[in-house]
N, CA, C and O atoms as CSV, one atom per row, in Angstrom:
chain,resi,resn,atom,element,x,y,z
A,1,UNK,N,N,-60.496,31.594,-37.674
A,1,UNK,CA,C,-59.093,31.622,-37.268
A,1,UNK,C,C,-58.430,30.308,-37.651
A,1,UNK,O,O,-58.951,29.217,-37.420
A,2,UNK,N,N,-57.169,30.481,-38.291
A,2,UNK,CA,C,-56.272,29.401,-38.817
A,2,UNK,C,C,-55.871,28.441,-37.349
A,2,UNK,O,O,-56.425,28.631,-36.266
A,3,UNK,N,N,-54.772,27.371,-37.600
A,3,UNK,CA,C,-54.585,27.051,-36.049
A,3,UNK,C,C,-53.629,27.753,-36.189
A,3,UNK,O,O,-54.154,28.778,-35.755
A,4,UNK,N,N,-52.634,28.053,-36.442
A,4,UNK,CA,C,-51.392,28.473,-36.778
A,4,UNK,C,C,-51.615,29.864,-35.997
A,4,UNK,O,O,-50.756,30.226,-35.194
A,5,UNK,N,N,-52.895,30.736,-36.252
A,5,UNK,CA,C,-52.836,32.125,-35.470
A,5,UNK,C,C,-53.273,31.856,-34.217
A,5,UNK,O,O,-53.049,32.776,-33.429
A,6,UNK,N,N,-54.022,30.559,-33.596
A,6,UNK,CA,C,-54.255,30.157,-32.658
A,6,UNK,C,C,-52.784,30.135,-31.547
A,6,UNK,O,O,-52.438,30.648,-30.483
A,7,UNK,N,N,-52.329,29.348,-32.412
A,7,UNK,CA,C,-50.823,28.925,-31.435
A,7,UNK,C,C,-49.939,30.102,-31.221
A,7,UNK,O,O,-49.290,30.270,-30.189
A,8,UNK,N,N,-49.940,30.865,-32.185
A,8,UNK,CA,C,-48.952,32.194,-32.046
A,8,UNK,C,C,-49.950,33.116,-31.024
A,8,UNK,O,O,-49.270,33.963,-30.445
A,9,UNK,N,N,-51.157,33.160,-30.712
A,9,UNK,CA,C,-51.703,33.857,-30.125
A,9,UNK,C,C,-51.337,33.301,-28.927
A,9,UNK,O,O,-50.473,34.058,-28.485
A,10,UNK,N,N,-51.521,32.349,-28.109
A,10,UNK,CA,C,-51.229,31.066,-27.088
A,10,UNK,C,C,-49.367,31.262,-26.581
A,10,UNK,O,O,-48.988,31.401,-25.418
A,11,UNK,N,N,-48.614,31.226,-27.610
A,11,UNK,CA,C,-47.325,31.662,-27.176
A,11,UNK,C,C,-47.191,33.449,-26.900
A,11,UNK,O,O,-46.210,34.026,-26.431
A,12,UNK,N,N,-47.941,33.807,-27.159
A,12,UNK,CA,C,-47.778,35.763,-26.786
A,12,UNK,C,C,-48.342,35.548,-25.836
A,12,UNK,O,O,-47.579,36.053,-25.012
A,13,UNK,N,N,-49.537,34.970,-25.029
A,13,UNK,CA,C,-50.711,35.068,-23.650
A,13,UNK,C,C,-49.524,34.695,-22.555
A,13,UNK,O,O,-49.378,35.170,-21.428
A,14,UNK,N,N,-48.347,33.231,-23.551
A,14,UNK,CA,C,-47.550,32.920,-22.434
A,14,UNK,C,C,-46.604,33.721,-21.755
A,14,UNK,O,O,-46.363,33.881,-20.559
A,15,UNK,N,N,-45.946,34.358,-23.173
A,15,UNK,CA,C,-44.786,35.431,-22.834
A,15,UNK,C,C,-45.652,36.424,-22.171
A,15,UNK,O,O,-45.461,36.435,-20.955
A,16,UNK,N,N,-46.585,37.298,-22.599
A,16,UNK,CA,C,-46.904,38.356,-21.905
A,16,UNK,C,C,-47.500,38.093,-20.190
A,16,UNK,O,O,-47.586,39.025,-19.390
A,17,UNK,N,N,-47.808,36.896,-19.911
A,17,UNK,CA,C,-48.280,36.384,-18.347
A,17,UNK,C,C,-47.254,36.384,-17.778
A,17,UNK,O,O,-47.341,37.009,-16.721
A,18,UNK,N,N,-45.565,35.670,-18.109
A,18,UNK,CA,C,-44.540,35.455,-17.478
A,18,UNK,C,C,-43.974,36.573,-17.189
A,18,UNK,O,O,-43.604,36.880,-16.055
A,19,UNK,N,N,-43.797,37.686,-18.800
A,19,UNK,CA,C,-43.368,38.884,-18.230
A,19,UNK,C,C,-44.454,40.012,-16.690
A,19,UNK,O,O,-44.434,40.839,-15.779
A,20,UNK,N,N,-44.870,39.489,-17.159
A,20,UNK,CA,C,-46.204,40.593,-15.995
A,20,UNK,C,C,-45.925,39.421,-14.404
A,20,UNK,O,O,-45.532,40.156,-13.498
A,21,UNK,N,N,-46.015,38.093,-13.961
A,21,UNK,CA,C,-45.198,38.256,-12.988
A,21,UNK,C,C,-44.099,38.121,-12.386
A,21,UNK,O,O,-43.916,37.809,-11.209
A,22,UNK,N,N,-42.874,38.502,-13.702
A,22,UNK,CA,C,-41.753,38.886,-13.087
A,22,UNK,C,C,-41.464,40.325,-12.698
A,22,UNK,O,O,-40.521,40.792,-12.058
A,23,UNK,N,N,-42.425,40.854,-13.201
A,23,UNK,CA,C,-42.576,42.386,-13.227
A,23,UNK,C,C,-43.105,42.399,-11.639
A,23,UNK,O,O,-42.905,43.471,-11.067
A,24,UNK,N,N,-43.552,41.676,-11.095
A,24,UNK,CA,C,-44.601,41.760,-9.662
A,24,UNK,C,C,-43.564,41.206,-9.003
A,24,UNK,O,O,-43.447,41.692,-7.878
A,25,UNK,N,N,-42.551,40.157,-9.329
A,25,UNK,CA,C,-41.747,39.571,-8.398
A,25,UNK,C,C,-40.288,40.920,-8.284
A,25,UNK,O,O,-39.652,41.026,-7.236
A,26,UNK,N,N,-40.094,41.481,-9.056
A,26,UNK,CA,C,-39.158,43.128,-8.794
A,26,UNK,C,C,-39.872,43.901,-8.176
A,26,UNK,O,O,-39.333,44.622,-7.337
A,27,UNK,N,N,-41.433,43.998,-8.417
A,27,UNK,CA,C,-42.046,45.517,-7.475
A,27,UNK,C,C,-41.952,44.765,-5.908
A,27,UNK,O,O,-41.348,45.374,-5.026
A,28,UNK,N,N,-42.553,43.469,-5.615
A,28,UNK,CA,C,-42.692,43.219,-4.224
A,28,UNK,C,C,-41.433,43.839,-3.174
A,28,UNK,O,O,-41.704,44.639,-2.279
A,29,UNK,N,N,-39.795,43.259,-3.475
A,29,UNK,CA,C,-39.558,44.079,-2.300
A,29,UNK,C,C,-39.069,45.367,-2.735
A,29,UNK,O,O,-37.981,45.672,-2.247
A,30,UNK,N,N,-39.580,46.183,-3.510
A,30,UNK,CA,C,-39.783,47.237,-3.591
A,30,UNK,C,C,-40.793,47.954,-2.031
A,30,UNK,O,O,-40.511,48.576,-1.006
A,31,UNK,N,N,-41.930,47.438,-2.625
A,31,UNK,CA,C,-42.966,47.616,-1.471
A,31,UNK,C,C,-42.601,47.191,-0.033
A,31,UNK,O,O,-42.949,47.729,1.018
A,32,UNK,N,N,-41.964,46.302,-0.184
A,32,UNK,CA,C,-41.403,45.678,1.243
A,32,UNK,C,C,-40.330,46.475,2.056
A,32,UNK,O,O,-40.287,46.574,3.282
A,33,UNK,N,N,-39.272,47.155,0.931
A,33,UNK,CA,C,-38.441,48.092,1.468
A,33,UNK,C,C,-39.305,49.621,1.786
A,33,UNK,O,O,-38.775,50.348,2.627
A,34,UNK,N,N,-40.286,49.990,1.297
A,34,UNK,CA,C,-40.961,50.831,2.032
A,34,UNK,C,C,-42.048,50.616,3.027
A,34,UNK,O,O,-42.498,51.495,3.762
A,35,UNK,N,N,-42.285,49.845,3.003
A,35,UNK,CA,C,-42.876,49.143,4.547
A,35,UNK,C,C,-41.739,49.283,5.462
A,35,UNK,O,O,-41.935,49.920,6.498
A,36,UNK,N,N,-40.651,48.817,5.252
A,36,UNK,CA,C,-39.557,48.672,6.362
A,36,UNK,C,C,-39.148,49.875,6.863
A,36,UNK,O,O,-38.898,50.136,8.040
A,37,UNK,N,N,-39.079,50.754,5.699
A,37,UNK,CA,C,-38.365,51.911,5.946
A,37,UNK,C,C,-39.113,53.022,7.078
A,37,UNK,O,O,-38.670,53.622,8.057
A,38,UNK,N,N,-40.484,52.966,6.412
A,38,UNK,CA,C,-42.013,53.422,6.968
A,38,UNK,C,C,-41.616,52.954,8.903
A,38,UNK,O,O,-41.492,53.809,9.780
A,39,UNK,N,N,-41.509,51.639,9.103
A,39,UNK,CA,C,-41.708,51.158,10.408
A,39,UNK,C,C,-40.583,51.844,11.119
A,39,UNK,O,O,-40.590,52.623,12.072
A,40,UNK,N,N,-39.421,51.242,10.250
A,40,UNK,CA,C,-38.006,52.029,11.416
A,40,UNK,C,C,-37.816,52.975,11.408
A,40,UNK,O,O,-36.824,53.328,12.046
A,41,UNK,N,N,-38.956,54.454,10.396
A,41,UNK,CA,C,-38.883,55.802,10.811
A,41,UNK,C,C,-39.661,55.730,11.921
A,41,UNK,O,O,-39.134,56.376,12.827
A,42,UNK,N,N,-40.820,55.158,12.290
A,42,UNK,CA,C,-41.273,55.579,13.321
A,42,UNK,C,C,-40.997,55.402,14.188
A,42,UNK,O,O,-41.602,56.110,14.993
A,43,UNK,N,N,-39.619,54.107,15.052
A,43,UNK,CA,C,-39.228,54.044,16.094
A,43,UNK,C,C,-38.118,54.979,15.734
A,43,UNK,O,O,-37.504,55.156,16.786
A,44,UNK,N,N,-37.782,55.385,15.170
A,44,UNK,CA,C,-36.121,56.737,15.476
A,44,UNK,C,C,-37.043,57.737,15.708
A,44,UNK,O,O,-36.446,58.609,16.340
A,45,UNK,N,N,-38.155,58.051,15.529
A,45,UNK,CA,C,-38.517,59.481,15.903
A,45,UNK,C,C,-38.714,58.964,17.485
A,45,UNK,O,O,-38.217,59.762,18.280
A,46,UNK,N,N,-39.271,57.917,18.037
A,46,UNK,CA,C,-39.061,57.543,19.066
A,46,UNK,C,C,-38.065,57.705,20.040
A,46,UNK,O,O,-37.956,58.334,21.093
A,47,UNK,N,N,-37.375,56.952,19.375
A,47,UNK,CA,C,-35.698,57.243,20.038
A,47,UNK,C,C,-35.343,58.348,20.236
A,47,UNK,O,O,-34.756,58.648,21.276
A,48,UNK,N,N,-35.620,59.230,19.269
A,48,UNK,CA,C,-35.284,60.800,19.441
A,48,UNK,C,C,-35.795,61.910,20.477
A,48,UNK,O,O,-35.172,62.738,21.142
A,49,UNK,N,N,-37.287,61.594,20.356
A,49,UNK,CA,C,-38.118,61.787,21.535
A,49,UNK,C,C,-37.972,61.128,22.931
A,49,UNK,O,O,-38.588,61.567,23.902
A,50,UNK,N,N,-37.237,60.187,22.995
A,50,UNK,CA,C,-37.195,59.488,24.743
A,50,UNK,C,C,-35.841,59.428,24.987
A,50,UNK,O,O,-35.460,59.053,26.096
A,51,UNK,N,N,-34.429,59.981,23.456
A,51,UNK,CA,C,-33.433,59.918,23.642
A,51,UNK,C,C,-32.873,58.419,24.354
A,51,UNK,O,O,-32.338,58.165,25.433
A,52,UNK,N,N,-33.366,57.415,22.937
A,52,UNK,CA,C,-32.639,56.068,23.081
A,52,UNK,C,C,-34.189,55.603,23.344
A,52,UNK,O,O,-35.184,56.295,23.562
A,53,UNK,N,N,-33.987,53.732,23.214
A,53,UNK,CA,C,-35.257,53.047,22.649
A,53,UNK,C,C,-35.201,51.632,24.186
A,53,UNK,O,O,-34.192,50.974,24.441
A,54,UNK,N,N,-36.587,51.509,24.971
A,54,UNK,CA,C,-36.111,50.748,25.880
A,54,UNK,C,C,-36.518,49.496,25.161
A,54,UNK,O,O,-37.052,49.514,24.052
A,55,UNK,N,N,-36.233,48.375,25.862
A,55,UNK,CA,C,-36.394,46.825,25.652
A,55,UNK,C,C,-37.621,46.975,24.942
A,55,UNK,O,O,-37.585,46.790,23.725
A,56,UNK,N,N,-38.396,47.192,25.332
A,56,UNK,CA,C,-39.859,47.136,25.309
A,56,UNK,C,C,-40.185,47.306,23.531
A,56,UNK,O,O,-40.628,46.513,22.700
A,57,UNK,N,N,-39.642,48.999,23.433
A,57,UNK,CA,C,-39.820,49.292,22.090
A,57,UNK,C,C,-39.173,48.515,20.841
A,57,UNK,O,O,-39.477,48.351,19.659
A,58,UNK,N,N,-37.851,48.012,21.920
A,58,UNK,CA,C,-36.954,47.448,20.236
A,58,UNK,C,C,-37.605,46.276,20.080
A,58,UNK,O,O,-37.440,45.718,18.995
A,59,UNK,N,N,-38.527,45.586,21.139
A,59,UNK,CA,C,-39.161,44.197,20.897
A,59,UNK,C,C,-40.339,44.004,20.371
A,59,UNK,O,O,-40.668,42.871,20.019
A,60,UNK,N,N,-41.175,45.077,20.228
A,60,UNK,CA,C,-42.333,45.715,19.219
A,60,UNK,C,C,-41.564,45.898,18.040
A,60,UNK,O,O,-41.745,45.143,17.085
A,61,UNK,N,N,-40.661,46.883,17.992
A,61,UNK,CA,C,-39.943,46.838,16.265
A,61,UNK,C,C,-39.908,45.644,15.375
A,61,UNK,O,O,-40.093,45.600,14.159
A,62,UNK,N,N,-39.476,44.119,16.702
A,62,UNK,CA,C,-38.848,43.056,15.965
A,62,UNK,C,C,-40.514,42.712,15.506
A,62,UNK,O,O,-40.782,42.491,14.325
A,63,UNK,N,N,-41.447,42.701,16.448
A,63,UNK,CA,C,-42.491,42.015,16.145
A,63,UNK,C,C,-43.342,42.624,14.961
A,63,UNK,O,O,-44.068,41.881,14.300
A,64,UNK,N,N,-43.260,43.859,14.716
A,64,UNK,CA,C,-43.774,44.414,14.267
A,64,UNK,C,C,-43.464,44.042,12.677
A,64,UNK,O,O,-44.458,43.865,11.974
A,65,UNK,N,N,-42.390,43.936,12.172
A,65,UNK,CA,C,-41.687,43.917,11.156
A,65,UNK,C,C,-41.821,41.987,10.733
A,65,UNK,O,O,-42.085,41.478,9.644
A,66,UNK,N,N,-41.527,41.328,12.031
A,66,UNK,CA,C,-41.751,39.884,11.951
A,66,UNK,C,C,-43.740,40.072,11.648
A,66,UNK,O,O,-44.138,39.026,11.136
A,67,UNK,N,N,-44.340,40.598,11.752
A,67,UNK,CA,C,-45.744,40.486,11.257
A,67,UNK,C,C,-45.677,41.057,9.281
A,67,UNK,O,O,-46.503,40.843,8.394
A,68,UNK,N,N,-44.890,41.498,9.249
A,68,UNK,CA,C,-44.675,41.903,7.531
A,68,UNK,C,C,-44.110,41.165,7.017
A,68,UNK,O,O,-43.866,41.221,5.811
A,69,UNK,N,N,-43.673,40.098,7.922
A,69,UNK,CA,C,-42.922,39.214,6.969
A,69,UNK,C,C,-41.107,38.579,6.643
A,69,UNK,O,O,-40.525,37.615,6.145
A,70,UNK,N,N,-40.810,39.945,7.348
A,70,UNK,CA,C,-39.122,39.585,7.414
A,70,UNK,C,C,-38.542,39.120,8.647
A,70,UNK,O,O,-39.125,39.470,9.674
A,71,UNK,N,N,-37.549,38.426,8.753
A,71,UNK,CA,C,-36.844,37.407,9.522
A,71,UNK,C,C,-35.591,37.304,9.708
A,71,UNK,O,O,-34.834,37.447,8.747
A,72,UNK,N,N,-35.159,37.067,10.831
A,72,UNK,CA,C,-33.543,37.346,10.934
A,72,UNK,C,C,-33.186,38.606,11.165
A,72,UNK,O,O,-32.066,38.937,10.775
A,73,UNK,N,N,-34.090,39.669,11.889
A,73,UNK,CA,C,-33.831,41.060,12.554
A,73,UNK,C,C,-33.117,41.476,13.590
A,73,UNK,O,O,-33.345,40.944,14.677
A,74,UNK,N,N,-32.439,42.165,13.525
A,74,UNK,CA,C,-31.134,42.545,14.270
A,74,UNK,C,C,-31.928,44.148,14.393
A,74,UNK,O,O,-32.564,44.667,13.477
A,75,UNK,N,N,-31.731,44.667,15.577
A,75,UNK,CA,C,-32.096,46.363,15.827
A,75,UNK,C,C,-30.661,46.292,17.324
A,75,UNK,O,O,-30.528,45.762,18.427
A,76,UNK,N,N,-29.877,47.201,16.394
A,76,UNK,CA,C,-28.966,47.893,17.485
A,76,UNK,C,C,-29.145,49.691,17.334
A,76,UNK,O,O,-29.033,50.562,16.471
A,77,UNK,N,N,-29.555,49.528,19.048
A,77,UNK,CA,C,-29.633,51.315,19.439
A,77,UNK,C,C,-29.560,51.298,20.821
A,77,UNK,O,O,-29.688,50.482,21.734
A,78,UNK,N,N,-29.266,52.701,20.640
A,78,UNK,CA,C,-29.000,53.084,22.532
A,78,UNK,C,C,-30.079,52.946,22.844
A,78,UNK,O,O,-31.123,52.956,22.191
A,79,UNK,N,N,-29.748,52.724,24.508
A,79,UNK,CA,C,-30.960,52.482,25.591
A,79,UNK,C,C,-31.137,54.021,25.931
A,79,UNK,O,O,-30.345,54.944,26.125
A,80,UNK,N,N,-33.138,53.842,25.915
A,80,UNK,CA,C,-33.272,55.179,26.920
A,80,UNK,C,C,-32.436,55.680,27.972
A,80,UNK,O,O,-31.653,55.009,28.644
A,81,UNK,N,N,-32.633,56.755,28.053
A,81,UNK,CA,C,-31.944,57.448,28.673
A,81,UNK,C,C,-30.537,57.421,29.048
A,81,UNK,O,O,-30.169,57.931,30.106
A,82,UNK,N,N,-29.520,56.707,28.033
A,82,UNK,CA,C,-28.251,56.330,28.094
A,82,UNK,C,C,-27.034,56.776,26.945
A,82,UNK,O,O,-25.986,56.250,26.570
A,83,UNK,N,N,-27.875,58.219,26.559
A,83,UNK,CA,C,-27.295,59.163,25.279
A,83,UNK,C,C,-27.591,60.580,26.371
A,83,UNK,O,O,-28.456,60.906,27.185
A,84,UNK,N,N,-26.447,61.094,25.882
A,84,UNK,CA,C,-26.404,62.664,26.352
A,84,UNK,C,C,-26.890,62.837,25.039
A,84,UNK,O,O,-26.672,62.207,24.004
A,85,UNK,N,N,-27.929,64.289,25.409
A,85,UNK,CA,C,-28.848,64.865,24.963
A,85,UNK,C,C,-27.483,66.346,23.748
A,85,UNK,O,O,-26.660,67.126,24.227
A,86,UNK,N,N,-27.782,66.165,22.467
A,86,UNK,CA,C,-27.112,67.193,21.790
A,86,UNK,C,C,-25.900,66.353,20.796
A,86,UNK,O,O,-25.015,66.839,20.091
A,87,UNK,N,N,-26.246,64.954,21.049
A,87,UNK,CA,C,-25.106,63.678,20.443
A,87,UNK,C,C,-25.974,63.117,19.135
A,87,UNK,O,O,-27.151,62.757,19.101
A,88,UNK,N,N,-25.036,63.167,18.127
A,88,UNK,CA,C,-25.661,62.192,17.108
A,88,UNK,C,C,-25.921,60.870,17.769
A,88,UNK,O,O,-25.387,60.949,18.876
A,89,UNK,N,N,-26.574,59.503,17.605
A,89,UNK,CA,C,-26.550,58.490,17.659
A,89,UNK,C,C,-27.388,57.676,16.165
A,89,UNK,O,O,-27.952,58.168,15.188
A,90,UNK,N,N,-27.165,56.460,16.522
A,90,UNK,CA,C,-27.436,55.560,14.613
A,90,UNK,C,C,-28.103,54.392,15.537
A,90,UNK,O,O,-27.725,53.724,16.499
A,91,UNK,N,N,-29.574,54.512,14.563
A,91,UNK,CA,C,-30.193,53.230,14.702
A,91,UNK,C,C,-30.083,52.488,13.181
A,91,UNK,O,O,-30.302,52.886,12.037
A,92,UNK,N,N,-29.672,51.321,13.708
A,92,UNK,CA,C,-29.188,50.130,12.596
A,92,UNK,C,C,-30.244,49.245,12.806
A,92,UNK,O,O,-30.357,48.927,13.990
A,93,UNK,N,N,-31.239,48.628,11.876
A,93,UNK,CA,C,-31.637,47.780,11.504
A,93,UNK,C,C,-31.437,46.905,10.109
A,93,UNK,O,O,-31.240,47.405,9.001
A,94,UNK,N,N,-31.541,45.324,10.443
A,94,UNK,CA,C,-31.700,44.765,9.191
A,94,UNK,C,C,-32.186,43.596,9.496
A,94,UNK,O,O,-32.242,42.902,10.511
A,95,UNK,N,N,-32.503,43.525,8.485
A,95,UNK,CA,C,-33.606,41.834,8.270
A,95,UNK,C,C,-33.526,41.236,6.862
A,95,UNK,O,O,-32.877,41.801,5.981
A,96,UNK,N,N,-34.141,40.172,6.666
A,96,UNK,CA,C,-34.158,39.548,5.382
A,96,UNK,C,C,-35.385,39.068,5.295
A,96,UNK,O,O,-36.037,38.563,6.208
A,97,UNK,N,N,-35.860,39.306,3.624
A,97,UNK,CA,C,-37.137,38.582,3.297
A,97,UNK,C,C,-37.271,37.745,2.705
A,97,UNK,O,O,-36.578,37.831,1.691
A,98,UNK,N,N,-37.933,36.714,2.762
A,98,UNK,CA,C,-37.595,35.249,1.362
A,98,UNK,C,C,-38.637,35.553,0.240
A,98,UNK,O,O,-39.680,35.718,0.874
A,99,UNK,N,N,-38.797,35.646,-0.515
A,99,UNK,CA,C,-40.001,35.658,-1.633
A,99,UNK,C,C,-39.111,34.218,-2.790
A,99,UNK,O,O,-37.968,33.763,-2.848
A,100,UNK,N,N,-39.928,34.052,-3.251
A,100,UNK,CA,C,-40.295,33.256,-4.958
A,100,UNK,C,C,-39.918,34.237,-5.856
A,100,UNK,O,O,-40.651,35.194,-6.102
A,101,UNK,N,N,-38.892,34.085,-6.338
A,101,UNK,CA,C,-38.805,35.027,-7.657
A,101,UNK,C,C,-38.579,33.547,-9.134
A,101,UNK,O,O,-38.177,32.383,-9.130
A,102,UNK,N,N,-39.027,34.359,-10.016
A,102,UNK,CA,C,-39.098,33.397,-11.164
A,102,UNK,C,C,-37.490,33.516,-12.120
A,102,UNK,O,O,-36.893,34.502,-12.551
A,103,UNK,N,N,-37.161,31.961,-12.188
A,103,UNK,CA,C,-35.939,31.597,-12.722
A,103,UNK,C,C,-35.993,31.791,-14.305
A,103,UNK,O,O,-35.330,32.607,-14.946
A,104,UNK,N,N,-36.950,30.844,-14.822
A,104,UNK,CA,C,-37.430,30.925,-16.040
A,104,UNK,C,C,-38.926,30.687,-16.257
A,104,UNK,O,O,-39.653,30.570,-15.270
A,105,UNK,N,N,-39.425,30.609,-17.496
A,105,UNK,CA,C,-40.958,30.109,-17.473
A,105,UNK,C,C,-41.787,29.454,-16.217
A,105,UNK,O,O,-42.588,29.798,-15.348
A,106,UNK,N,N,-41.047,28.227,-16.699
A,106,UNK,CA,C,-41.615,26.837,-15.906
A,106,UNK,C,C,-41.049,26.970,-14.231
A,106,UNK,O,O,-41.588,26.298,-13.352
A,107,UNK,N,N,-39.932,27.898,-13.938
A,107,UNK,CA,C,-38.775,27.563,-13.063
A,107,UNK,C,C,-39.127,28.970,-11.930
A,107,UNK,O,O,-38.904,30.174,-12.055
A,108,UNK,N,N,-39.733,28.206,-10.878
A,108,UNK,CA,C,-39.295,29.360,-9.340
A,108,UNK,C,C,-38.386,28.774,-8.052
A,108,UNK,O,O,-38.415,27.825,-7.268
A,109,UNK,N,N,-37.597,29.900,-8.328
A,109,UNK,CA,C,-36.494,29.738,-7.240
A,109,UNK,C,C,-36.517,30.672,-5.414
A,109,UNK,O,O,-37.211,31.686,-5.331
A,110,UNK,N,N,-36.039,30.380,-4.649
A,110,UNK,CA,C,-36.556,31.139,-3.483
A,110,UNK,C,C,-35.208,31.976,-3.057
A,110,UNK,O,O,-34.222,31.316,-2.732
A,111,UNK,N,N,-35.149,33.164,-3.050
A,111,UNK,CA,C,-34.323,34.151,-2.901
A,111,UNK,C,C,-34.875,35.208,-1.639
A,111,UNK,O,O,-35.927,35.732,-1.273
A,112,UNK,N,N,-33.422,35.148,-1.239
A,112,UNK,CA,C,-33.686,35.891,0.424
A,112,UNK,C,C,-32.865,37.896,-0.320
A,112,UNK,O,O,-31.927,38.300,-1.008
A,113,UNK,N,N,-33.752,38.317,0.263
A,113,UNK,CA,C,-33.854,39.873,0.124
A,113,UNK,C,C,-33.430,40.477,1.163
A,113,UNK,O,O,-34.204,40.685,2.097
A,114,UNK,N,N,-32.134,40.874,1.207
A,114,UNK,CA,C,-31.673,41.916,3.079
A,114,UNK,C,C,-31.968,43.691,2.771
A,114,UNK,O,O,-32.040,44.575,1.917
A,115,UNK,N,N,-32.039,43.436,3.851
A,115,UNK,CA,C,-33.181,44.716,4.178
A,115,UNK,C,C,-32.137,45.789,5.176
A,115,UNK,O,O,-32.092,45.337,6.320
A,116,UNK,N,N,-31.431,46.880,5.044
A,116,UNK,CA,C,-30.606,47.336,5.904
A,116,UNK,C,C,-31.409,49.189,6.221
A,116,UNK,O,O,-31.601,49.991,5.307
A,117,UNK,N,N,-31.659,49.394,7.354
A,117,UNK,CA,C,-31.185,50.957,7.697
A,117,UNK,C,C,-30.787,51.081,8.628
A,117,UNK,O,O,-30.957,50.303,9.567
A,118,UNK,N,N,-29.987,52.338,8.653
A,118,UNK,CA,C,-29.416,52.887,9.467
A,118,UNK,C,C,-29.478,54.294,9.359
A,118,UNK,O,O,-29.223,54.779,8.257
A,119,UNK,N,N,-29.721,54.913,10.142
A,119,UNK,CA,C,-29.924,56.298,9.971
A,119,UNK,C,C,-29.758,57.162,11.548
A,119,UNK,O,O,-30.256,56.714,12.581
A,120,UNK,N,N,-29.097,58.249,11.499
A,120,UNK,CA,C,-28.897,59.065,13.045
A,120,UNK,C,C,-29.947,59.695,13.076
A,120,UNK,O,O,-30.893,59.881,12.311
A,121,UNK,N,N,-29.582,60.078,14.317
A,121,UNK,CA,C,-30.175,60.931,15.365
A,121,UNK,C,C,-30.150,61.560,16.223
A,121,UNK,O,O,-29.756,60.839,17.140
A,122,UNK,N,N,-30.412,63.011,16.760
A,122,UNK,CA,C,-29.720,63.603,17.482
A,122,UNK,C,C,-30.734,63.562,18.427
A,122,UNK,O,O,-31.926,63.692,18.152
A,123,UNK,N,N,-30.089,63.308,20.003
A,123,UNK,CA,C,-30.469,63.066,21.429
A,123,UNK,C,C,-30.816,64.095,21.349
A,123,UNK,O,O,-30.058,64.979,20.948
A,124,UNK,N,N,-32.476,64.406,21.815
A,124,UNK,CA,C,-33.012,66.001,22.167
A,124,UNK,C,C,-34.344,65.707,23.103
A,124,UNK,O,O,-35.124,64.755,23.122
A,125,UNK,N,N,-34.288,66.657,23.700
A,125,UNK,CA,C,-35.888,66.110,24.606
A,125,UNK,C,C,-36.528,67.568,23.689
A,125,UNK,O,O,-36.039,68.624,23.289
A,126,UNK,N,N,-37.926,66.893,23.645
A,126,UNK,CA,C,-39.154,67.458,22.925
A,126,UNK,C,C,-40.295,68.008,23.614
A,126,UNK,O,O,-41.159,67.170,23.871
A,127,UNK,N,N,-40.514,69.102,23.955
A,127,UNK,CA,C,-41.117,69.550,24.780
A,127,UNK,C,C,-42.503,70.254,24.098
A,127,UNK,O,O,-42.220,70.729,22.998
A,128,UNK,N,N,-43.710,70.416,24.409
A,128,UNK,CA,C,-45.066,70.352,23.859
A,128,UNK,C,C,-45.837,70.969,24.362
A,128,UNK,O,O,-46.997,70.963,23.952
């Protein structure tokens, strides 16, 4: 091998490494928004089932979500038992995530990612 195919080989290892993890720094909150999404379906089926979410649960949500990583969580929803039963109601969550995303080559910058759902629900008791 010449050096010349050396070095051109050495500048492709670089480009193709940088592209592959900027490619990982777009999938992450990909994955992160379905983690989120995943968690705050399972407290609205909650809510739906106890018709509204007590202290207890919305403070597991925060923790729950603060163990994945995001910060600055806000959860507004009705309190148990404080929805008539046959009423839409909307659980709103959002949070933000910080990750490292890459500026250029040499260059990482830290960018905050907000995270929003909101989605209804209709007050019903569930009987089994």
């Amino acid at each position: 091998m010449n050096i010349d195919q050396i070095v051109v080989i050495g500048v492709v290892m670089v480009v193709i490494m940088s592209l592959f993890v900027s490619m990982i720094d777009y999938i992450i909150p990909t994955l992160k928004k379905m983690e989120f999404d995943a968690t705050c379906r399972n407290y609205i089926l909650l809510a739906e089932s106890q018709n509204g979410l007590e202290d207890i649960d919305i403070d597991e949500l925060t923790l729950r979500l603060q163990e994945l990583g995001f910060e600055e969580i806000e959860v507004a929803a009705q309190k148990q038992n404080s929805v008539v039963r046959g009423n839409l109601y909307v659980l709103n969550v959002e949070a933000i995530y910080n990750q490292k995303k890459v500026m250029n080559i040499f260059k990482r910058i830290d960018d905050k990612v907000f995270f929003k759902f909101a989605q209804s629900y209709l007050a019903r008791k569930i009987v089994m």
